[in-house]
N, C-alpha and C positions, 0 to 999 in steps of 0.2 A: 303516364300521359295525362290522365285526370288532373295529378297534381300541380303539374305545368300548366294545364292551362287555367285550374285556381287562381295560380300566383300570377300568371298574367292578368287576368280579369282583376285582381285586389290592386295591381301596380297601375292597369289603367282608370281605377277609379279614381287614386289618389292623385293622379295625374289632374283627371278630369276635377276633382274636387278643387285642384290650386289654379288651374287657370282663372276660374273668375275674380279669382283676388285677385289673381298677378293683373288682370285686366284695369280691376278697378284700384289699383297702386300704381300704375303705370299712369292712367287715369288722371288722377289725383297729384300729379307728377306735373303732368303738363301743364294741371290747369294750374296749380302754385307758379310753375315758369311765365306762363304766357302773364297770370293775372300782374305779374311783377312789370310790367310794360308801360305801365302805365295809363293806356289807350284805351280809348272806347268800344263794347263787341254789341254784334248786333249777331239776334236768331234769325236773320233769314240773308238772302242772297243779294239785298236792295241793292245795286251800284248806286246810290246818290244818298244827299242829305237835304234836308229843310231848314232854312233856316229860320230863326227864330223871331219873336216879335212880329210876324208878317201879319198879322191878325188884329181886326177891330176888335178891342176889347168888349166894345157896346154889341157888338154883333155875335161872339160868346155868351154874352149874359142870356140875348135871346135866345137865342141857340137853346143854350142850359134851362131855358123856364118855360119851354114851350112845352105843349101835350102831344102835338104831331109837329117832327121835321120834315121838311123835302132837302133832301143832298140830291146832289151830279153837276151837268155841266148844262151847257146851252137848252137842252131838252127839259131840263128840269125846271127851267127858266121862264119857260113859254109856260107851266102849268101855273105860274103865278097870277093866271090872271081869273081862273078859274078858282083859286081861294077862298076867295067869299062865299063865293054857290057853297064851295064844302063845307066850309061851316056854317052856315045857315041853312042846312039840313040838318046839321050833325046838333047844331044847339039849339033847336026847335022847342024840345020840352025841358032845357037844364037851367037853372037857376043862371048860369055865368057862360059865356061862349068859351068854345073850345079855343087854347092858345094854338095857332098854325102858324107857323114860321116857316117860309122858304130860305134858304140858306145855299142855293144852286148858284153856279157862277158862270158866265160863257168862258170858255176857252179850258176849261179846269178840267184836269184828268185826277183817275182815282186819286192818286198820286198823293193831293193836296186837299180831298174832301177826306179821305183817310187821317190825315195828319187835323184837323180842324175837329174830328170826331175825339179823338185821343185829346184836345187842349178842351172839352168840356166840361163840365163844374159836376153836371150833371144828365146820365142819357136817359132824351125824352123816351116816351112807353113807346110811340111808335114811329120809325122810322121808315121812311122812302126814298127810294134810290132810283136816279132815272137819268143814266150818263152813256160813258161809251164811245160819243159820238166827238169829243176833243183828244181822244187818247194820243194823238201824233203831234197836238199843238206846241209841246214845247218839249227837249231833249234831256233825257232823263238819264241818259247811258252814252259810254262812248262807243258807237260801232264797232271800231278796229280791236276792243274789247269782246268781240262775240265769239273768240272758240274760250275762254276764259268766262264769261257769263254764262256761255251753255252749259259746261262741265261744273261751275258751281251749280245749277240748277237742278243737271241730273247728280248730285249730289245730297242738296235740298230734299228732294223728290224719297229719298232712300226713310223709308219711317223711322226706321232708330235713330239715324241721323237729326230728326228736327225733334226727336224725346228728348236726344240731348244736348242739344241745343237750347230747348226750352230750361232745362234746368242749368247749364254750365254754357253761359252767350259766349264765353271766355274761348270756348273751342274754335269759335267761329273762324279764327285768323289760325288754324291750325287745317280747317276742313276747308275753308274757301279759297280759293286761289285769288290773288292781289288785283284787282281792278285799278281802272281810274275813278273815282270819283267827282260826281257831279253836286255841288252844289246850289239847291235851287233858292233865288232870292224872290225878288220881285216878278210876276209872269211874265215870259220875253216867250214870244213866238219864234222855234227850230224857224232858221232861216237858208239852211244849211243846203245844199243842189248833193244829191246822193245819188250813185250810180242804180243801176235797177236790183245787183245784186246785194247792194247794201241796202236796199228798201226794205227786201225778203228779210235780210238778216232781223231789219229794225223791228217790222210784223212778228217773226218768229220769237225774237225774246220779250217784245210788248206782252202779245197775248199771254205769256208764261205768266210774266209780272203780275198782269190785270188778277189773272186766277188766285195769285197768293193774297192781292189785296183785298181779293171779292173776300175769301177766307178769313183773313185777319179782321175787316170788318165786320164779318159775323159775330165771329168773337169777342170779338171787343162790347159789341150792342146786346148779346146773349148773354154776358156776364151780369148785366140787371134784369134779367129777364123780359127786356123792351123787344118790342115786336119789329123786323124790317120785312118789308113788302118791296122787291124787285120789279120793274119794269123794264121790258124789251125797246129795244129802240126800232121805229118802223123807217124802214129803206125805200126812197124808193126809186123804184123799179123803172121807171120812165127813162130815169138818168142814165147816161152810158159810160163804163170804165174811162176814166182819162188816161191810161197807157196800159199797154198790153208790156208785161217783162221782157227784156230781149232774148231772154234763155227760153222761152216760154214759145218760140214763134221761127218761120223760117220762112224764107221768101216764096216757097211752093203754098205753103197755107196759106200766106196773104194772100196768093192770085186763087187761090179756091177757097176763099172767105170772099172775097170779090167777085167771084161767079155765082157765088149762092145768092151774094143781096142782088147781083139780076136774075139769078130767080125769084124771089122774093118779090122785085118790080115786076116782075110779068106774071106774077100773080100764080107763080107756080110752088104753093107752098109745100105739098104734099115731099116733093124732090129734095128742096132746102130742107124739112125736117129730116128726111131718112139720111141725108151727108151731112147733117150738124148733128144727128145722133152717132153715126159711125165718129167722128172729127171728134167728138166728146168723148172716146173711149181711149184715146191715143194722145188727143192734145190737152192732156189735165189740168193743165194749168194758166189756159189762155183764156184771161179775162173777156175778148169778143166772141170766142166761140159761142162761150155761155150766155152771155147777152144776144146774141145773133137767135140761138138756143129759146131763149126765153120767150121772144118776139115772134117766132115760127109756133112756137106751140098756143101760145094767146091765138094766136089767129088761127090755128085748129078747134080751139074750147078745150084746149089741157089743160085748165087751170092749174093745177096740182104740180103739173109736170112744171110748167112756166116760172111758178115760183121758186120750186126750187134750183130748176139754170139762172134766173135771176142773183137770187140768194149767193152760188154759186161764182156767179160775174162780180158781184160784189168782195165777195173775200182775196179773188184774183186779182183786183185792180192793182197795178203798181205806183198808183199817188195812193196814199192812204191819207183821204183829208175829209171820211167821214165814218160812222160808224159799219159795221156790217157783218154776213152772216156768221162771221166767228165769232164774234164779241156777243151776240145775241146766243149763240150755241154755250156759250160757256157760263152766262146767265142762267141760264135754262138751266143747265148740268147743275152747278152749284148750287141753285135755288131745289132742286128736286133732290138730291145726297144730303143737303140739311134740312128736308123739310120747311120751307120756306113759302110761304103765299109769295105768290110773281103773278103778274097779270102781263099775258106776249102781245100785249101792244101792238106787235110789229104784225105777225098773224093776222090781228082784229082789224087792224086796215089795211093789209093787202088780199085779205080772204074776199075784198070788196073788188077786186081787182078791175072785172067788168065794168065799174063805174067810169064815165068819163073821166073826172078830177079825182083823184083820191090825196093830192096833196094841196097844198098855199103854194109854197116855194119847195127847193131842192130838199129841203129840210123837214118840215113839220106840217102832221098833217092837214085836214082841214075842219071846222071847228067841230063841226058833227060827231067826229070822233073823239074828241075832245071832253064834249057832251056825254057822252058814253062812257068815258075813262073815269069821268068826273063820278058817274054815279057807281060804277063797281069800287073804286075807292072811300066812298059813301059804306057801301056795306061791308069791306074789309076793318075801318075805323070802327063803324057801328058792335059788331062782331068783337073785339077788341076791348072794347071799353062795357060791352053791356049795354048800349043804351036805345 
């Protein structure tokens, strides 16, 4: 009996011994087949392409020679006016001013500040990121593609899967399953009327996207050792969802979302919060609950609570045609897994909430805050360079 199961255990070793060669022969198989194709692989799940040449040459150069960049999109836009103040703090005592360069664009999802990082000569020490808020402006995927996007994803997402990947890109067309692809030229605004479920869909593989690029631009600006400093995008909260999802909603909660804001007119908050807190546990996914939510509890002094139904209302909207609390969530996350200085923006002025104005317009907020932003970036650079 002993003996037997000796020679079992020697025959499963030798077993177990050939499997990883047969692995990496089988391996080595495919990637010779596939490499034979002639075609281009890529390591991750991108549905699209960039094309080339899109770029001021002259506006690379700065890019590449600056000491501090600003990348993102409209948000990052508005911090160029505050440029000056930062450098004229920062080169107080230094023989030569610091070079700052903003490089933010309106309308531009990571998408294209990603692709603008990768064409530099040189990455500056320290970079700033402050977008988000265009992620929907132009169409980067085909929808009707999403049970094929998602399955490459949760693919992607598999860690040995992107090991190897990183090293043999060649597997790619062997692990992904065949999209359409999107070629992005010139910036052209999605003009496109999408049903509500193909909103969700858009939301659901966006955010996926955003997370891999937040990643890959780590990477990419970690590989010189340059520092990126994250910023939140601030929402706000005044604003109310432009459409609630149709799957999300049904004609009995409309007419008791309708009875609550006449409570709410008659001044009977305490009612409205106790049915928009029960309506919040059952109706997860309706954008006015959570705003209805948000507005009940401000005018109790829940701060805390208000922001976050707010916050809430925001990632439920079914027009996505601004930034919100998932893209700020996933900021957060990525900046705190790689150790990253992020300063939540969006926090530092909605923590203001009480304020009559806390914004300018829909979008940015008012300069005060600004002012504020301006000098903790002051001591992040400072910090950074030593000086």
């Amino acid at each position: 009996m002993t003996k037997n199961k000796t020679k079992k255990s020697s025959i499963l070793k030798k077993v177990l011994s050939v499997v990883p060669i047969s692995i990496i022969i089988i391996l080595v198989f495919l990637i010779l087949i596939v490499s034979n194709t002639n075609q281009n692989f890529a390591s991750h799940p991108y549905p699209y392409l960039i094309s080339n040449h899109l770029l001021d040459q002259k506006e690379i150069d700065n890019a590449s020679s600056a000491h501090v960049l600003f990348i993102g999109d409209k948000m990052g836009v508005a911090l160029a006016h505050y440029i000056p103040y930062i450098n004229e703090k920062l080169s107080k005592n230094l023989q030569s001013p610091l070079n700052i360069f903003n490089w933010c664009k309106k309308n531009e999802s990571i998408v294209r500040t990603l692709d603008k990082i990768k064409k530099l000569k040189r990455i500056p020490p320290v970079i700033i990121y402050h977008g988000s808020a265009d992620e929907f402006y132009e169409n980067i995927f085909d929808v009707a593609d999403y049970p094929r996007i998602i399955a490459n994803i949760k693919r992607f997402n598999i860690p040995y899967v992107q090991l190897a990947l990183e090293f043999f890109p060649q597997l790619s067309k062997i692990i992904f399953k065949p999209t359409k692809i999107i070629l992005l030229k010139e910036l052209k605004q999605d003009t496109r009327t999408y049903t509500d479920l193909e909103q969700q869909r858009r939301m659901e593989i966006t955010y996926s996207l955003y997370n891999y690029h937040l990643m890959e631009l780590i990477k990419i600006i970690r590989q010189t050792n340059a520092e990126i400093i994250f910023l939140t995008t601030p929402l706000n909260f005044q604003v109310p969802p432009q459409r609630v999802c149709s799957n999300s909603t049904t004609e009995k909660l409309s007419n008791h979302l309708l009875k609550i804001r006449t409570y709410l007119d008659e001044g009977k908050t305490k009612i409205a919060y106790n049915q928009l807190k029960e309506l919040s546990q059952h109706a997860i996914a309706n954008a006015q609950v959570y705003y209805l939510l948000g507005q009940t509890c401000f005018l109790l002094g829940k701060t805390i609570e208000s922001n976050k139904a707010f916050n809430l209302a925001t990632s439920f909207d079914c027009v996505p045609w601004r930034s919100n609390g998932v893209f700020n969530s996933i900021i957060e996350q990525v900046a705190l897994a790689n150790r990253l200085n992020y300063i939540d923006f969006h926090s530092q002025v909605n923590k203001s909430i009480e304020r009559r104005v806390l914004f300018s317009d829909v979008f940015f907020p008012q300069p005060i805050f600004y002012e504020e932003l301006s000098q903790q970036i002051i001591q992040l650079i400072k910090q950074f360079f030593q000086i």
